[in-house]
C-alpha positions in Angstrom: -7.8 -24.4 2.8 -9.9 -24.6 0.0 -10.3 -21.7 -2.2 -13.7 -21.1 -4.2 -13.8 -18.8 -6.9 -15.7 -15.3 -7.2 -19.3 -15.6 -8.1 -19.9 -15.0 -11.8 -20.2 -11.3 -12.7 -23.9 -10.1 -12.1 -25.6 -7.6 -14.0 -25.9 -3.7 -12.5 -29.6 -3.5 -11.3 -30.9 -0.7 -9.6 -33.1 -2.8 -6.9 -31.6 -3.6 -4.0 -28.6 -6.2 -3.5 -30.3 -9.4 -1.6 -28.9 -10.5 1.8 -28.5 -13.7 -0.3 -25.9 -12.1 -2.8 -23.8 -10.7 -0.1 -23.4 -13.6 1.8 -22.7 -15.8 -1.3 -20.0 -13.4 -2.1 -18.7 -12.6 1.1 -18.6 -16.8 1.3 -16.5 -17.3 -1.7 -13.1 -15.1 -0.6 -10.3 -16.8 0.9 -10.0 -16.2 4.7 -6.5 -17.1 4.6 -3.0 -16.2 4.1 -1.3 -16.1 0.9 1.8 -17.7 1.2 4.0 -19.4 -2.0 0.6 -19.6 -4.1 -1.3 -21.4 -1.0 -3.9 -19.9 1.5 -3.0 -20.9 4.7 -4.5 -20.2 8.4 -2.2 -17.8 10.8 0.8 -19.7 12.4 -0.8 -19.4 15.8 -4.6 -19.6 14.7 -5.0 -16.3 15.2 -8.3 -14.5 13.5 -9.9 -10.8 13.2 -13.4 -10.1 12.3 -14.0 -7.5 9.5 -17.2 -5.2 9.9 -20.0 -3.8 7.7 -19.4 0.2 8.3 -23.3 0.8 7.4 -24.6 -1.7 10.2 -21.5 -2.4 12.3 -21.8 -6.2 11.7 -19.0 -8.7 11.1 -18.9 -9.5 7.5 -16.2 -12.3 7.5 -13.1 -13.4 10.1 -10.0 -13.4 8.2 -6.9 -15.3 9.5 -4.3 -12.8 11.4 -0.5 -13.0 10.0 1.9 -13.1 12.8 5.3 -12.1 12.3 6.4 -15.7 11.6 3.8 -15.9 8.9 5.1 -12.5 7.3 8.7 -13.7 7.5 7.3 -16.9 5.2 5.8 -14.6 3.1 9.2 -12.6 2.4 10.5 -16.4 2.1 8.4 -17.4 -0.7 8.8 -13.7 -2.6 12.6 -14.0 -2.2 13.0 -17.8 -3.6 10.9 -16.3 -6.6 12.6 -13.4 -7.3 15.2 -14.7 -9.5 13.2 -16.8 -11.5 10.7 -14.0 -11.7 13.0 -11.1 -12.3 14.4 -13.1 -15.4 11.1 -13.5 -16.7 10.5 -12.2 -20.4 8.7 -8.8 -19.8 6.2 -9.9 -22.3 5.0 -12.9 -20.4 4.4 -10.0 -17.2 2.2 -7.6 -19.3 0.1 -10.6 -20.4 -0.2 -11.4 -17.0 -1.4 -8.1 -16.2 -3.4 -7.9 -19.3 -5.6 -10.7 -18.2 -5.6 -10.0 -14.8 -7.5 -6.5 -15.9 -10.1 -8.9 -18.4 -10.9 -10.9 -15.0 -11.3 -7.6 -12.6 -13.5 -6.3 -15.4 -15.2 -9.2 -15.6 -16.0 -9.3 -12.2 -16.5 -6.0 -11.9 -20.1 -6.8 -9.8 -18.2 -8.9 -7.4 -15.4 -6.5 -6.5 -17.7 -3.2 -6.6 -20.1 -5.4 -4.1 -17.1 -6.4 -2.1 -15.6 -2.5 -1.5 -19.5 -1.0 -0.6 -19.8 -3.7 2.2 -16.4 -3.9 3.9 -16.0 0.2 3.4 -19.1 1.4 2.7 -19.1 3.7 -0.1 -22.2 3.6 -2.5 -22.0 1.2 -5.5 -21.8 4.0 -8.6 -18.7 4.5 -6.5 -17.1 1.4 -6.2 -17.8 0.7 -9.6 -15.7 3.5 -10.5 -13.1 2.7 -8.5 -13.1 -0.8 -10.3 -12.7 1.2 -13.5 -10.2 3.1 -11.8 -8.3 0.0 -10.4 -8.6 -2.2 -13.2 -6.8 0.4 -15.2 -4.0 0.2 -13.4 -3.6 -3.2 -14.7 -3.8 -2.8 -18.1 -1.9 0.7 -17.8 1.7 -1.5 -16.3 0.9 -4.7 -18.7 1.7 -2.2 -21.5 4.7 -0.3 -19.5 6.1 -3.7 -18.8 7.5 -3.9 -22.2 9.0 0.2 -22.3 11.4 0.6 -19.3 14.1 1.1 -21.4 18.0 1.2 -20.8 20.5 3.2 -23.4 23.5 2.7 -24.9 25.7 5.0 -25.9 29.1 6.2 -26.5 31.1 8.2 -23.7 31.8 12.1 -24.5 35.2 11.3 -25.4 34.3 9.3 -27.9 36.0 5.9 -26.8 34.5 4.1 -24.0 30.3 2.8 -24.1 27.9 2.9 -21.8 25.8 0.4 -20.7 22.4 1.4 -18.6 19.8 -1.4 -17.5 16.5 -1.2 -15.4 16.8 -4.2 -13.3 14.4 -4.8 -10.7 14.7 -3.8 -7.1 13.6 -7.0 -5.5 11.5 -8.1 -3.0 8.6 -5.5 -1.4 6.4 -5.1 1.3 3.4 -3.2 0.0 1.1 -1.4 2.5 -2.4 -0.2 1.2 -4.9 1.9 2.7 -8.6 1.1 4.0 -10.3 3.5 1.9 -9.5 2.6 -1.9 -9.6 -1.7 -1.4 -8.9 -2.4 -5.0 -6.8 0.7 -6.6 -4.4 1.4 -4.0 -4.0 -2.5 -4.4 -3.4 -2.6 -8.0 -1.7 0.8 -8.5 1.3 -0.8 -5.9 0.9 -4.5 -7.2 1.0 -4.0 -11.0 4.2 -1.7 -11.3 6.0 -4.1 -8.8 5.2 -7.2 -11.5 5.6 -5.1 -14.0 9.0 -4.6 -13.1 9.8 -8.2 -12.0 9.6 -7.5 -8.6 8.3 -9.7 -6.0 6.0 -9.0 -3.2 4.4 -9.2 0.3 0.9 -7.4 0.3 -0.2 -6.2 3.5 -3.8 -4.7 3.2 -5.7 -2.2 5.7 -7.3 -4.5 8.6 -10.7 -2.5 8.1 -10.9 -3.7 4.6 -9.1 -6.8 3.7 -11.8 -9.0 1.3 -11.1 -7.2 -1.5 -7.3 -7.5 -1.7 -8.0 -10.9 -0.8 -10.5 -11.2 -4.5 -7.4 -9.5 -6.2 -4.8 -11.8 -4.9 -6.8 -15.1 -6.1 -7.3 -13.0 -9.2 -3.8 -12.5 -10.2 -3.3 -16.1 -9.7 -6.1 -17.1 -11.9 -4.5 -14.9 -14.2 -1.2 -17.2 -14.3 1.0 -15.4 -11.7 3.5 -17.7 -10.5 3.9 -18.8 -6.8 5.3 -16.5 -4.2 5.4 -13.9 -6.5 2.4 -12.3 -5.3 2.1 -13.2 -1.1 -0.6 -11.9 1.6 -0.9 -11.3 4.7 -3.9 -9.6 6.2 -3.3 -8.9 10.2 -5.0 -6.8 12.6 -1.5 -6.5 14.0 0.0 -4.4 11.6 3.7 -3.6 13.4 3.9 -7.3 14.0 4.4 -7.3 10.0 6.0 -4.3 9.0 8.7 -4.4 12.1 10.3 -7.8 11.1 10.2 -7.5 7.4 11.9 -3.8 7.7 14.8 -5.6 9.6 15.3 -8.3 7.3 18.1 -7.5 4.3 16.3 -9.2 1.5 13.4 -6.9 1.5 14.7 -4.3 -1.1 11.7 -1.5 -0.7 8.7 -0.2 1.1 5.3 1.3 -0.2 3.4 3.1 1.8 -0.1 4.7 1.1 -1.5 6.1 4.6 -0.5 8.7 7.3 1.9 10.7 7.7 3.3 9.5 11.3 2.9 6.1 10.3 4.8 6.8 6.9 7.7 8.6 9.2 8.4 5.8 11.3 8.1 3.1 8.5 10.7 5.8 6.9 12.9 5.8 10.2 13.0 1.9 9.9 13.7 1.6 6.4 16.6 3.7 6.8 18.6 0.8 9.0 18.6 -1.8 5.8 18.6 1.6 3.3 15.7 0.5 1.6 14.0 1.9 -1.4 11.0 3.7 -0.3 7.3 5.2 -1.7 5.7 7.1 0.6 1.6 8.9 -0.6 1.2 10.0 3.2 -1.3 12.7 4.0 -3.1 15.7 2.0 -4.7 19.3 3.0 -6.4 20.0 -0.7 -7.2 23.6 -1.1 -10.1 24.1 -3.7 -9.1 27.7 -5.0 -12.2 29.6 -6.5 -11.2 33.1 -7.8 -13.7 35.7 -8.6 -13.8 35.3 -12.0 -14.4 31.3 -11.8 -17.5 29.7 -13.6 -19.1 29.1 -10.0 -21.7 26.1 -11.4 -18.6 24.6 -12.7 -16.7 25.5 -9.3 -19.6 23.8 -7.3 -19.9 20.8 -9.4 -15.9 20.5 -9.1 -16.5 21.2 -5.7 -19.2 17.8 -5.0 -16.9 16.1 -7.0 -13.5 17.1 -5.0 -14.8 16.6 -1.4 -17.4 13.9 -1.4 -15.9 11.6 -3.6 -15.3 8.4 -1.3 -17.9 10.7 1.5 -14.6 12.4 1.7 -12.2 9.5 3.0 -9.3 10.5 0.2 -5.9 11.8 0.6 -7.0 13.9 -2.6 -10.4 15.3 -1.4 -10.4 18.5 -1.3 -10.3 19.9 2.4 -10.3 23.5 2.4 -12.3 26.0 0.2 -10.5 28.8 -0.8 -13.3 31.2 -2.2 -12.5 35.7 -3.6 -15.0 36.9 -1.1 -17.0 38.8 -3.8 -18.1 35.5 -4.7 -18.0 33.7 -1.7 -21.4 33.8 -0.4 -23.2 33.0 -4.2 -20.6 29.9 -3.9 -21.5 28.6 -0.5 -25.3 28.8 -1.1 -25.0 26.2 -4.4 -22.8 24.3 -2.6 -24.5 24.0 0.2 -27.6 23.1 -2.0 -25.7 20.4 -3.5 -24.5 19.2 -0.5 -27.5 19.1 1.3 -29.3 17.5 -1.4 -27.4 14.6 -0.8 -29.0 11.0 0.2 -27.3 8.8 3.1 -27.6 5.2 3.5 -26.0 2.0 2.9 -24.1 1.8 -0.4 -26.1 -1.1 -1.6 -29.5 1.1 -1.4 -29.9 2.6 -5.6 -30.7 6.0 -3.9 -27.2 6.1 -1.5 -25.3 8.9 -2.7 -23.0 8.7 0.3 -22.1 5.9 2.5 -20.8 5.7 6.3 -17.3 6.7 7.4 -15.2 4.0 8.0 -15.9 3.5 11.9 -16.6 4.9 14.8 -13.8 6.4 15.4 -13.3 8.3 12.5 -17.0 9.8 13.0 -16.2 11.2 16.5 -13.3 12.7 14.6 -15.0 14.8 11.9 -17.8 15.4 14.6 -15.1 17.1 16.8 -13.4 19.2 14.0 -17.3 20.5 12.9 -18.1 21.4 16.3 -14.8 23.2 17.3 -14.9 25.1 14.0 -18.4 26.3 14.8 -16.9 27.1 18.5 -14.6 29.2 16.6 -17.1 31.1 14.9 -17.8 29.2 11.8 -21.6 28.6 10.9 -22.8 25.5 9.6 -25.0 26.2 6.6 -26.4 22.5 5.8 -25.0 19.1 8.2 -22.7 19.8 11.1 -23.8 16.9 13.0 -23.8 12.4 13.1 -26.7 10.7 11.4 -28.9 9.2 14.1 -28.8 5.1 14.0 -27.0 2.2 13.2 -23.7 2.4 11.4 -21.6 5.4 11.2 -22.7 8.0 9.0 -22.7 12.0 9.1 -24.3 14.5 7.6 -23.1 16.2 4.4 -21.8 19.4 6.0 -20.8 22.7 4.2 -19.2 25.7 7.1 -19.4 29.3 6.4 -17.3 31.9 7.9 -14.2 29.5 8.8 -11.8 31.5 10.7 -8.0 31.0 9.0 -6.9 29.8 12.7 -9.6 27.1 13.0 -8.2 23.2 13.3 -10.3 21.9 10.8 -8.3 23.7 8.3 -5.3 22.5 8.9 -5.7 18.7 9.7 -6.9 16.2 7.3 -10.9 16.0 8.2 -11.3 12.7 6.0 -15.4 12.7 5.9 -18.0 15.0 4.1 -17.4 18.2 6.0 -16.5 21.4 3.3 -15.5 24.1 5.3 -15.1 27.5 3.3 -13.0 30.4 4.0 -12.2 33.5 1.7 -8.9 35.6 0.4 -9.2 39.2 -1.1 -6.5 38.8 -4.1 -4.4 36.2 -5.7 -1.0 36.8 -3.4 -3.1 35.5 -0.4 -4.6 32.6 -2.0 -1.4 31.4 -2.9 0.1 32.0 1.1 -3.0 30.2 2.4 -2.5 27.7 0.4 1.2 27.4 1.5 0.4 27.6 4.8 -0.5 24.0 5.2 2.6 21.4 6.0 0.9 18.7 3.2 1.2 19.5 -0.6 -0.5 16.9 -2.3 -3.4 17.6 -4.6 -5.0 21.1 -5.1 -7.7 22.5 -7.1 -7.5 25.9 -8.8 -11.4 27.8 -10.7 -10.3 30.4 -13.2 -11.6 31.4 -16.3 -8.0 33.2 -16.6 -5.5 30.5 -18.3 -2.1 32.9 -17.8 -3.5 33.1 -13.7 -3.6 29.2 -13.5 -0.4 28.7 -14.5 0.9 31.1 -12.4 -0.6 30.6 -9.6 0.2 26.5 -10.1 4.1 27.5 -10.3 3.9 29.2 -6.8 1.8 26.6 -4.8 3.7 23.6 -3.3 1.7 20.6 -4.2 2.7 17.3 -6.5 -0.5 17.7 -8.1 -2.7 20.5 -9.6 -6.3 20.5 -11.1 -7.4 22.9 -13.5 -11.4 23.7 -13.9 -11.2 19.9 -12.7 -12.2 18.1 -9.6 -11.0 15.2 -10.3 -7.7 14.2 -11.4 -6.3 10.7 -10.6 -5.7 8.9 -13.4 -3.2 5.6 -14.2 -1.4 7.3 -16.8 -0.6 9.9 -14.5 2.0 10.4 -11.7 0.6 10.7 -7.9 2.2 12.3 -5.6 3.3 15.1 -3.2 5.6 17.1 -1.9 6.2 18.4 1.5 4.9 16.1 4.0 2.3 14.2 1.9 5.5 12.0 0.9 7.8 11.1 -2.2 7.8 9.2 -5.2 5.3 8.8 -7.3 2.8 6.0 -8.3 0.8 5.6 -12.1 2.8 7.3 -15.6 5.7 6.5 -16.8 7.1 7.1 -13.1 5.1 4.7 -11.3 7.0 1.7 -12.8 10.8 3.3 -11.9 9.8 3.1 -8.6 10.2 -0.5 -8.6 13.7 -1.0 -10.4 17.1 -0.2 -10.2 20.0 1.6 -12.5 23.1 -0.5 -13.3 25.5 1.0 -15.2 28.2 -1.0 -17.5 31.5 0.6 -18.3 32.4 -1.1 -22.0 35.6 -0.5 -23.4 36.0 0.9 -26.2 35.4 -1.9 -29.1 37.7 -0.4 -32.1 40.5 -0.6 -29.7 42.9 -2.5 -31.4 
């Protein structure tokens, strides 16, 4: 197959992207599989179309890995996985390094690329270039830091020896709603580490992954270090590769059934396994909270990515002496909001994913307003091609409604109250996820307490925002284990061996 290279970066503009752009781009990715450095078609022929979210359209038919092409990809990562794992950790990190000079370069391409296969506007997918990118540059200069130690036994005679060697060959399974980042934030720690790889991305949104992969070979990434294989038959990849002994670890960003059963078959070969399943985000606002701040937090928390993020915030805790000033600026802001296609310059939220995941938000809305609740701006679909819905804030949510405790994944912000701090912290608690939270307070001694008491891997103070590559992601509960980004992220990937020395004044 032959491979063309991304399109030379083009500058931000705030007209329009031409028909003529996108298909040029969408025309240069690889359509393959990447297997041992080469792009090849599917063992059987096999093909899947990937869609356009805003129209519904195919964008591009990407070949479909079979389970005989994902065994060839675990193949190629295992006959490199010596050579690789012995490579000098400098030579990594300045694979990384310019790996995150060429994303950033083509930052255009790849922020084009995420707004038409997943349909988020282009300020965001910008930012999640930024975000991705960083991950790049964050591992090429952890590469050269996982340190070992040596030191002398408590007895004083005997050393000890401790190395970080790398686990070995991975499957890495990334999500459809963050192309590039969930890509790079599983891909980078793995080299980083000298760990091989097979990358299998979402189905929905594959070109991007695809962009990364030739990236990290223009970057000078050796063969069959780096292997993918797109399919629309996901279990046909993860089954086989599960059961065979030289995969070493799983990562898994996605559901939380899906992570359980991945889980369950990891467990037969006792493989190493990273697991960012599911969130319930509550957004805490206590009565003595900066409310513009809170509201502005608030846009930020829930419709980042229209709300398709494990981190979005899905339920809004609000002191009821300040819940109805809260939910009339937030509605405001919410309804304020512009729809369309991400390429438009005024889209300031894009369509859910498919149709599918409309009907599901729609349902949640409506059996939240059959419960009582009252929906103060949105509540319904956006008439018209593509999947879209309305920017929707709820009022009134009774504690018992469904759409408080299930993961609603699209721009709905349903708002509920509490009387003191001991019941904001038992709501809170109540959900089975504990992944990211939210906490407005002008009170510093009450967010710290009130952070010790609720069960989530991560907490934002007077911020609705929080991911960051420097930082470890991650929950508790059943939003998953291990972390990903920090100092953590690249541990994940490697292995402790201890050696017993003895002692060397011995005579």
């Amino acid at each position: 197959m032959t491979v063309i290279s991304a399109l030379p970066p083009s500058t931000p503009t705030s007209q329009p992207v031409s028909p003529q752009r996108e298909a040029a781009l969408v025309s240069s990715i690889p359509t393959g599989l990447l297997i041992n450095g080469e792009w090849v078609e599917a063992s059987d022929g096999g093909t899947f179309d990937v869609h356009d979210p805003a129209t519904g359209e195919v964008l591009a038919t990407l070949a479909s890995a079979t389970s005989e092409d994902a065994i060839a990809a675990l193949d190629a990562a295992d006959a490199a996985q010596a050579s690789w794992g012995r490579t000098a950790p400098r030579v990594r990190a300045e694979i990384l390094r310019r790996a995150f000079d060429l994303v950033t370069e083509r930052a255009e391409d790849f922020a084009l690329l995420m707004t038409l296969e997943m349909g988020k506007p282009l300020a965001e997918a910008r930012g999640e270039v930024t975000y991705g990118a960083e991950f790049l540059r964050w591992f090429s200069e952890e590469t050269v830091r996982d340190y070992g130690r040596y030191l002398t036994a408590p007895e004083g005679k005997n050393k000890i020896l401790v190395q970080h060697k790398p686990v070995g060959p991975c499957l890495l399974i990334t999500p459809w709603n963050f192309p590039l980042a969930m890509a790079t934030r599983k891909v980078a720690p793995a080299i980083a580490a000298g760990c091989t790889a097979v990358l299998k991305p979402a189905n929905l949104t594959p070109l991007t992954a695809q962009l990364f992969a030739q990236t990290m070979m223009e970057a000078g990434l050796p063969a069959g270090v780096l292997n993918v294989v797109s399919t629309q038959n996901a279990a046909e990849i993860s089954g086989p590769l599960l059961r065979d002994s030289r995969l070493r670890k799983v990562s898994f960003t996605g559901s939380t059934p899906v992570g359980k059963r991945l889980m369950a078959d990891a467990a037969q070969n006792v493989l190493r396994t990273s697991m960012e399943l599911g969130g319930n985000a509550p957004f805490i606002v206590f009565e003595d909270a900066d409310l513009d701040a809170a509201v502005e937090g608030a846009m930020a928390a829930k419709m980042r990515n229209m709300g398709e993020a494990c981190t979005a915030a899905n339920r809004f805790l609000v002191h009821e002496s300040v819940a109805q000033e809260f939910t009339r600026k937030f509605a405001a802001a919410m309804g304020a909001l512009t729809t369309g296609r991400g390429t438009e310059p005024e889209t300031q939220v894009g369509p859910l994913i498919d149709a599918g995941a409309r009907d599901d938000v729609h349902a949640l809305v409506s059996a939240a307003v059959d419960a009582g609740a009252v929906a103060v701006t949105g509540g319904a679909p956006v008439e018209g091609a593509g999947y879209f819905y309305q920017p929707t804030v709820l009022a009134n949510v009774p504690n018992t409604a469904a759409i408080l405790g299930q993961e609603i994944f699209g721009p709905v912000a349903p708002v509920t109250t509490f009387t003191n701090e001991e019941q904001a912290i038992r709501l809170a608690n109540s959900s089975e996820y504990g992944l990211a939270s939210y906490l407005y307070s002008r009170n510093f001694n009450r967010l710290l307490r009130v952070a010790e008491q609720i069960e989530f891997g991560m907490v934002g103070f007077n911020a609705g925002v929080i991911s960051n590559a420097a930082a470890p992601f991650g929950g508790v509960k059943q939003s998953g284990l291990g972390r990903e980004g920090g100092t953590e992220g690249i541990a994940e990937y490697t292995t402790i061996q201890y050696i017993g020395i003895a002692d060397p004044y011995a005579s």
